[in-house]
Every structure is written in structure tokens, then in C-alpha cells.
C-alpha positions in Angstrom: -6.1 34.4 25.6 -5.1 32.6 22.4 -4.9 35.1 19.8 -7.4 34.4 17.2 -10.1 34.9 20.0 -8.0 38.2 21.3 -8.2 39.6 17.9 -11.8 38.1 17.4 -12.5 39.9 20.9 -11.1 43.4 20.0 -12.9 43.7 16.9 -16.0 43.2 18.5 -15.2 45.5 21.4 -14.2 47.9 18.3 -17.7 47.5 16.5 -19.8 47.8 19.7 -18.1 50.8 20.8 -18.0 52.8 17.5 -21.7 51.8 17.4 -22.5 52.9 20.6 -20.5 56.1 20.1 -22.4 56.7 16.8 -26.3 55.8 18.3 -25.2 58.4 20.8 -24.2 61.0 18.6 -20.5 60.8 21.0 -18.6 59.6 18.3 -15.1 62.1 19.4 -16.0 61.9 23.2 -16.6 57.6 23.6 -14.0 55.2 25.7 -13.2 51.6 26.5 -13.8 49.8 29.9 -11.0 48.3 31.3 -11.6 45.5 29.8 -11.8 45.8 26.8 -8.1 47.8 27.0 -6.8 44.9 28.9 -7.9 43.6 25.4 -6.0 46.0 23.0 -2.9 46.3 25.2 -3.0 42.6 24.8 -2.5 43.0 21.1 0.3 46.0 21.0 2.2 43.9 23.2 2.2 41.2 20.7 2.7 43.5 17.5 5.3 44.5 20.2 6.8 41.2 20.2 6.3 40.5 16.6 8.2 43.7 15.4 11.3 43.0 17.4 11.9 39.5 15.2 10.2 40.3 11.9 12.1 40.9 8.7 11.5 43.7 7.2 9.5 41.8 4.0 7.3 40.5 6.5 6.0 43.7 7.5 5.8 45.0 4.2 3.9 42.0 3.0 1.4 42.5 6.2 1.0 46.1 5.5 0.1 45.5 1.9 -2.3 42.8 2.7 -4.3 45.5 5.4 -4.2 47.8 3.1 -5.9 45.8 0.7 -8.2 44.3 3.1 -9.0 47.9 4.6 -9.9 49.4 0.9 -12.1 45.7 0.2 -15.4 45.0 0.6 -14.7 42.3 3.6 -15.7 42.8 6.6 -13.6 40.7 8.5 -10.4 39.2 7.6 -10.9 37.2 11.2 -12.1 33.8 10.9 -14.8 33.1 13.9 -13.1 30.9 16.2 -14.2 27.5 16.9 -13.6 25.9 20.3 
């Protein structure tokens, strides 16, 4: 899967599932079909990959920008893919 569409992918498997969990009042007992982890196991293998070869700046500067993305108003830092 290219990776704009595996990250697009998770984060809607991530927002349907917490939703789900929440309509259902199961938000600490909820779980992922298979796949959807096929999905996220996708993703830690490339982090995986990424973190072998990255300099250590690199990280840092990715880490700051979640950070700041995670205490923003945005709700997505993923553009919508377009095929």
C-alpha cells in the first residue's frame, strides 16, 4: 500500500473504532479486525525501517512537529490522497 493511503487508512480505522468504542460505552474493552492490524503493523514496520537510518535530528524534528500537531487545532496532518 503506498504510504500516504496506509497512513490515510489507519487514521480512519483509528476514528471509526474509537467512535465505535465510545457509542458503545466500550471505550477500555474495543479491538481491531485483522485488517485493520495488518494496517498498523504495516506502519511500525516502516517507523521500523525509518528508525534504523534516521539521524538523530530527524527524529527530534518529527517528534516536535507531532507534538505540535497533537496540541493544535488540526485535525489531520494527512493530506487526502488523490489517485
Amino acid at each position: 500500500m503506498l504510504t500516504l493511503k496506509l497512513f490515510k487508512a489507519a487514521e480512519c480505522v483509528g476514528e471509526v473504532t474509537l467512535m465505535q468504542a465510545h457509542e458503545s460505552g466500550e471505550e477500555e474493552g474495543w479491538s481491531l479486525d485483522d485488517e485493520s492490524v495488518s494496517i498498523f503493523t504495516e506502519i511500525l514496520a516502516l517507523h521500523d525501517a525509518q528508525l534504523r537510518i534516521a539521524p538523530l535530528h530527524q527524529y527530534e524534528s518529527a517528534e516536535r512537529r507531532l507534538l505540535a500537531f497533537l496540541h493544535g487545532p488540526e485535525r489531520s496532518p494527512i493530506p487526502t490522497p488523490t489517485d
